[in-house]
C-alpha positions in Angstrom: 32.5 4.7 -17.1 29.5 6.2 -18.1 26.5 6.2 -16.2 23.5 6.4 -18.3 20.3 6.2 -15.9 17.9 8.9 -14.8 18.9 10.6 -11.9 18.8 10.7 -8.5 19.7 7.1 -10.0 22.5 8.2 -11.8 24.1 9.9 -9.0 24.0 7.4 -6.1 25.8 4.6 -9.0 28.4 7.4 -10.1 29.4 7.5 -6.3 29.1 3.7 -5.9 31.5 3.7 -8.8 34.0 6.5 -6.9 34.4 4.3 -4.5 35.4 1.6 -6.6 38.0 3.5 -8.0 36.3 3.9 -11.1 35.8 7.7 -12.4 32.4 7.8 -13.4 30.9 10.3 -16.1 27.2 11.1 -15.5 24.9 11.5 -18.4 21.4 10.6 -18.1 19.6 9.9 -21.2 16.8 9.7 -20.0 14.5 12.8 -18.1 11.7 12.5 -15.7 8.3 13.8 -16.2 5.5 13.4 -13.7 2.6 13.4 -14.8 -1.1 13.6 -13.5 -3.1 11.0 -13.3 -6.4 9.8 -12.1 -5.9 7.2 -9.7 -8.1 4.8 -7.8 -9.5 5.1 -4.6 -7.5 3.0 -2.0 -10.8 2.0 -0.9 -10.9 -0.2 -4.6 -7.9 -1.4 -4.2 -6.4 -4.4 -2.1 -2.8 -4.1 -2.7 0.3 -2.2 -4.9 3.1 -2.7 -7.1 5.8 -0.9 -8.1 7.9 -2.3 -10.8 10.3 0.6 -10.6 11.4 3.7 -7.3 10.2 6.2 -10.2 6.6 5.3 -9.6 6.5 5.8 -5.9 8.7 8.8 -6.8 5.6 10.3 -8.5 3.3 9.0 -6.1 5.1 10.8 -3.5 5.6 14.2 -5.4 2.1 14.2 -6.2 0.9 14.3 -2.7 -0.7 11.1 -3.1 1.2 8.2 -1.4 0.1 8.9 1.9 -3.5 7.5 0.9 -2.2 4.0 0.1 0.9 3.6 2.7 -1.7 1.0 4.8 -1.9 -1.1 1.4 0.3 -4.8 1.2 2.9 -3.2 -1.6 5.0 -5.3 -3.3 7.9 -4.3 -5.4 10.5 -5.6 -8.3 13.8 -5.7 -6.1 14.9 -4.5 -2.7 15.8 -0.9 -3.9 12.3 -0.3 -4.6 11.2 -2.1 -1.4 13.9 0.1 0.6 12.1 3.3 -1.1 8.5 1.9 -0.4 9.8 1.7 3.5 11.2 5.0 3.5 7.8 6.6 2.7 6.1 4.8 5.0 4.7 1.6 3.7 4.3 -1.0 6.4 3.6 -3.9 4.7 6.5 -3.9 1.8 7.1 -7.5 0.1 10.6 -7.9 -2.7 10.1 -9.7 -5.4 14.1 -9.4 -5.4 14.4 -9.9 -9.2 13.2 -8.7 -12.3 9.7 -8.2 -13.4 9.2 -11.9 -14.6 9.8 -12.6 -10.5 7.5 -9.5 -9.5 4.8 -11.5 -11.6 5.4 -14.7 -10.3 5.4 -13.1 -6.7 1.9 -11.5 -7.2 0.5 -14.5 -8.5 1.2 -16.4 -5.2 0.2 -13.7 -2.9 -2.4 -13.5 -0.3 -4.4 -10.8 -2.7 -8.2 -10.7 -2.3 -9.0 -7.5 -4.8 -7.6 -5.6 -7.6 -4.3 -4.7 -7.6 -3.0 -1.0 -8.1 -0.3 -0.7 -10.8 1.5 2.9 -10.9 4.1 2.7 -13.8 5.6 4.7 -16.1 4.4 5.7 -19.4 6.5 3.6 -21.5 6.4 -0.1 -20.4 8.6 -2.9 -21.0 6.4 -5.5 -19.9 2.3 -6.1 -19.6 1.7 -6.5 -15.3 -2.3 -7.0 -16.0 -2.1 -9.2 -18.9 0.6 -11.6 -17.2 -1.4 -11.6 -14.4 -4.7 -12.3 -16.0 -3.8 -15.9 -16.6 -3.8 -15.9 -12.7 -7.1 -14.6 -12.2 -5.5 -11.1 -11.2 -7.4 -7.8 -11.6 -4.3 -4.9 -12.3 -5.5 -1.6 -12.0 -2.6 0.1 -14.5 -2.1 4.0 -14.2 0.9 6.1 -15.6 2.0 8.3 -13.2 5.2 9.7 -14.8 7.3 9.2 -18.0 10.7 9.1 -19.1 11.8 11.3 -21.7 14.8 10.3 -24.2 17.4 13.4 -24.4 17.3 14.2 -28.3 21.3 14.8 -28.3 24.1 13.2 -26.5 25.8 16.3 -24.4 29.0 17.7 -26.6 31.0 16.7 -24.1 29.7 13.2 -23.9 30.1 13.0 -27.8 33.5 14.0 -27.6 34.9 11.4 -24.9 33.1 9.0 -26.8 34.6 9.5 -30.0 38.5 10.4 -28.1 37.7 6.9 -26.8 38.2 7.9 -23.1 35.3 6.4 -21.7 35.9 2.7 -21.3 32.1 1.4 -20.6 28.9 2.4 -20.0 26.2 1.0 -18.3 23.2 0.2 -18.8 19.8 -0.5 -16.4 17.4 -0.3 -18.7 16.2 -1.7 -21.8 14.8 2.3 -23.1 18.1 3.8 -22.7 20.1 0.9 -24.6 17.1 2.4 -27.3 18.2 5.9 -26.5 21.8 5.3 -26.5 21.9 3.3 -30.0 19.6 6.5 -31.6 22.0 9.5 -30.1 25.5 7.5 -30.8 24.2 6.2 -34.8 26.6 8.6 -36.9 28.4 10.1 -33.9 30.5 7.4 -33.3 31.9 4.7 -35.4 32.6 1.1 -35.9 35.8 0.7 -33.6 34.5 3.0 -31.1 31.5 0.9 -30.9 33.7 -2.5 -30.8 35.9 -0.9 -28.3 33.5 0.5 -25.6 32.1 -2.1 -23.3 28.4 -1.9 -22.7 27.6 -3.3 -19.2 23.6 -4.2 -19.0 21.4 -5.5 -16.0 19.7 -8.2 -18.4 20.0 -9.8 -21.9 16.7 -7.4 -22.9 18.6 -4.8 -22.1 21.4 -5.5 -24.3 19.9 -6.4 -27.0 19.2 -3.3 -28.9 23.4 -2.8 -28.1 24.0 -6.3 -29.4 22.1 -5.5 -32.6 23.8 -2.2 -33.0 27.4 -3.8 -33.3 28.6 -3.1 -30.0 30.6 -6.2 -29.2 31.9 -5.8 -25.4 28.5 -6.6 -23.7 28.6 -7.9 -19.9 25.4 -9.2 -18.5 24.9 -8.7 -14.6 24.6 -12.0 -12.8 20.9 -10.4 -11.4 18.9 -7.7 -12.6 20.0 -5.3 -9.5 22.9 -2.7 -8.5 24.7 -4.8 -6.5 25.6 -7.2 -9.4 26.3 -4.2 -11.8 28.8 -2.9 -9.6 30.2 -6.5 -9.3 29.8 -6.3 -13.2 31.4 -2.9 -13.1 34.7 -3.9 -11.0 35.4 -7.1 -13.4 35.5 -4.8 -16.0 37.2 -2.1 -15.0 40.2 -4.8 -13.4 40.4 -6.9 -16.8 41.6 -3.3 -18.3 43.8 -3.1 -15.7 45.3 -5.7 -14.6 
């Protein structure tokens, strides 16, 4: 299967997979940039989300996430929360979903102040105007960015074309985008009908879906645990 997310991402599912029994292939198509930003004072600030590890990845790497670790943070799922833990944030609230629930979560919570939003350059979704409706003051900074390979490796190309890579999965909605651009004239119609394109969410599998690959699988939550669930099906209904 091949394991399309940015790493250190990348390589903590291709080992999940290993131990599966599934032979993974690692090919990230997208590459992390950090990127500096000015941010707000912690002072200004009276709490923190993080809607993906990659932000509190840059936070750290910048030098900078000591000066809110005494902040309430709250994050999209429990990977992120485990992450927010690791570097020393106290207070560390999962939404345990998806962004919609990371919304809905910060809506409800005990917040008296703005709320500091590191994310990454490209967003999927709009934290400070979903949360304007509730009377919610985001404070949005990019702190890093993912950048989309502009080639698929050659020997990515190649096992896709041989047909020896069964699935690939998919955790974001920006690689299904990358994927579709780097594969359109590599690969053909029955490789495309053939492979089966295992997404954490319907958004996520729609740029797939409308680029004629026909074996999607949808996790049953937008988080690794059901992916590798998704993963296993998979990988038993070809061998049965």
């Amino acid at each position: 299967m091949l394991v399309t997310r940015p790493d250190p991402d990348a390589s903590e599912t291709a080992a999940r997979l290993e131990a599966l029994g599934i032979e993974p292939v690692v090919a990230p198509l997208l590459v992390y940039e950090l990127l500096l930003a000015e941010l707000p004072a912690p002072a200004d600030v009276a709490a923190i989300a993080f809607s993906s590890a990659n932000a509190l990845r840059a936070l750290d790497a910048s030098g900078e996430v000591e000066y809110y670790r005494h902040l309430p943070a709250y994050t999209v799922g429990d990977k992120t929360a485990d992450l927010a833990e690791e570097l020393g944030f106290v207070m560390v609230t999962s939404a345990s979903g998806g962004i919609s629930d990371l919304v809905d979560l910060l809506a409800h919570a005990p917040i008296t102040g703005p709320i500091f939003y590191p994310h990454g350059r490209e967003i999927s979704a709009d934290l400070a105007r979903s949360l304007a409706q509730f009377g919610r003051e985001v404070i949005a900074v990019a702190v890093y960015a993912m950048n989309p390979l502009s080639q698929l490796h050659p020997t990515v190309a190649d096992a896709l074309k041989a047909g020896t890579v069964g699935a690939a999965l998919f955790y974001s909605r920006r690689t299904a985008e990358t994927f579709v651009r780097l594969t359109d004239g590599v690969i053909g119609r029955a490789q495309r009908s053939a492979l089966g394109v295992l997404c954490m969410s319907e958004m996520v599998a729609e740029p797939l879906v409308d680029a004629h690959f026909v074996r999607v699988g949808l996790a049953e939550r937008p988080d690794e645990e059901a992916m590798m669930g998704l993963a296993l099906s998979f990988a038993r209904d070809q061998n049965p």
